[in-house]
C-alpha positions as CSV (number, residue, x, y, z in Angstrom):
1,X,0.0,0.0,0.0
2,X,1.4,3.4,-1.0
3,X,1.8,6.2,1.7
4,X,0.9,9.6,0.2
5,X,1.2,12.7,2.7
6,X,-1.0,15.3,2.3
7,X,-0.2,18.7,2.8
8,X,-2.6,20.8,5.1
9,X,-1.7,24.3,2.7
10,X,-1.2,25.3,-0.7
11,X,2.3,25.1,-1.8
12,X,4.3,27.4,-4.2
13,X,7.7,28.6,-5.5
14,X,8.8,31.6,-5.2
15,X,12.5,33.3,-4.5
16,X,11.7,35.6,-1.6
17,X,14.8,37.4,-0.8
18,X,14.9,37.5,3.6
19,X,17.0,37.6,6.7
20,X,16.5,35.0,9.3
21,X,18.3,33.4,12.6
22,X,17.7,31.7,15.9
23,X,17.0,35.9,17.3
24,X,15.0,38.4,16.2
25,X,18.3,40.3,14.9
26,X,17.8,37.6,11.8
27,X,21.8,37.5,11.3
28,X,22.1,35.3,8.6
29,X,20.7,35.5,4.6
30,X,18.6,33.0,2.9
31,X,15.8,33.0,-0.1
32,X,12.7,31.5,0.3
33,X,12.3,29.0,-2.8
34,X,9.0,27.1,-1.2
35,X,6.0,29.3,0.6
36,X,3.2,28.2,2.1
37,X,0.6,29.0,5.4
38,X,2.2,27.0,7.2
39,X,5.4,27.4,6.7
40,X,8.8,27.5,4.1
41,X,11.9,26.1,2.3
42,X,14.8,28.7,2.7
43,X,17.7,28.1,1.1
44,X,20.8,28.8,3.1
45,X,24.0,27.9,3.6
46,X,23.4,28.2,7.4
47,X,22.3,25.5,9.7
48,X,19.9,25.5,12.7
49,X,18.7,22.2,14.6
50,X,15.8,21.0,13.9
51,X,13.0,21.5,16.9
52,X,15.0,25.0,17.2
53,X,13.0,28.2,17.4
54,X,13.7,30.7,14.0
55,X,12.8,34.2,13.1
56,X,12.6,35.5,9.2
57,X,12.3,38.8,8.6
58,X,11.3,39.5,5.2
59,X,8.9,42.1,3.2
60,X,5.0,40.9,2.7
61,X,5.0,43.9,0.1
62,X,7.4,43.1,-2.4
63,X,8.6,46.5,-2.2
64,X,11.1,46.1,0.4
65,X,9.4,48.3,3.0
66,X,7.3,47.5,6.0
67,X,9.3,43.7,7.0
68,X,7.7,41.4,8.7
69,X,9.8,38.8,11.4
70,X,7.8,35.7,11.0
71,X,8.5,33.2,13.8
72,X,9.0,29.4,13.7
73,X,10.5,26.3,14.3
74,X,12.7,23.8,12.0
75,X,11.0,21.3,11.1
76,X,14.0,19.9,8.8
77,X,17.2,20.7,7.2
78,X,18.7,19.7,4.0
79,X,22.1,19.9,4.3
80,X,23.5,21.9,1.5
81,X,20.1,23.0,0.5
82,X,18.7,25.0,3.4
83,X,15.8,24.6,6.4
84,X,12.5,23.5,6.4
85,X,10.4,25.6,8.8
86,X,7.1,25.6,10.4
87,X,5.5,29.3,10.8
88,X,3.7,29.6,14.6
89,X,1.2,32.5,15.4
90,X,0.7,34.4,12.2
91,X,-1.3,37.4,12.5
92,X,-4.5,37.8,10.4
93,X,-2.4,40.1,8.3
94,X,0.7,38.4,7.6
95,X,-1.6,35.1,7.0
96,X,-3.9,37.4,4.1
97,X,-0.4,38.4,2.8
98,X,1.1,35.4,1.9
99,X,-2.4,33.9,0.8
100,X,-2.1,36.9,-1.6
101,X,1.2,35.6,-2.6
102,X,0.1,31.9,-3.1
103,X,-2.6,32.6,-5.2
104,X,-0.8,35.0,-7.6
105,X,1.6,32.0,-7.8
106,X,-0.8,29.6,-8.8
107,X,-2.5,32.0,-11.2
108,X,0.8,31.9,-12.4
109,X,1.1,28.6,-12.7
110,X,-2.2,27.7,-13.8
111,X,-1.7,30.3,-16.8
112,X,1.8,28.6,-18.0
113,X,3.7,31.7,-16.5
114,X,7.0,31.7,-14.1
115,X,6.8,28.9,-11.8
């Protein structure tokens, strides 16, 4: 019998320049290349544990201006590739804003445009 995990969000790529590390300060540099509600794929030469607790700041805008620091937890890491991370408490606002971002993704997608 085949095991097929589903996923509880939307996925989609993207390459979200951000900032991110185990303090608010977000010391170290990654891109997101995988968004979703519930969390993200940044790829980063950088390691944290998985279980440990993460901040990524990065703009909701697109425009660089009004950043964000997201909080979560590692979920995984693929080493050479980046972290897996979980998001924990979004706000209503920061949860709209990346469903904005999904969905103009999949339109994306759906339309045969960048992926």
């Amino acid at each position: 019998m085949a095991f097929t995990k589903e996923r509880r969000h939307p996925r989609a790529k993207v390459s979200i320049p951000v900032n991110w590390g185990t303090a608010p300060n977000c010391g170290f540099e990654g891109v997101i290349a995988i968004l979703g509600l519930g969390g993200c794929l940044i790829k980063t030469h950088m390691y944290a544990p998985k279980g440990h607790v993460v901040f990524i700041r990065m703009s909701l805008n697109g425009e660089g201006q009004g950043a964000s620091i997201l909080r979560g937890h590692v979920k995984y890491e693929m080493d050479g590739i980046g972290l897996g991370v979980e998001f924990e408490g979004l706000t209503e606002e920061e949860q709209k804003t990346i469903g904005d971002i999904l969905e103009l993704q999949l339109q994306n997608r759906e339309k045969g445009g960048k992926k």
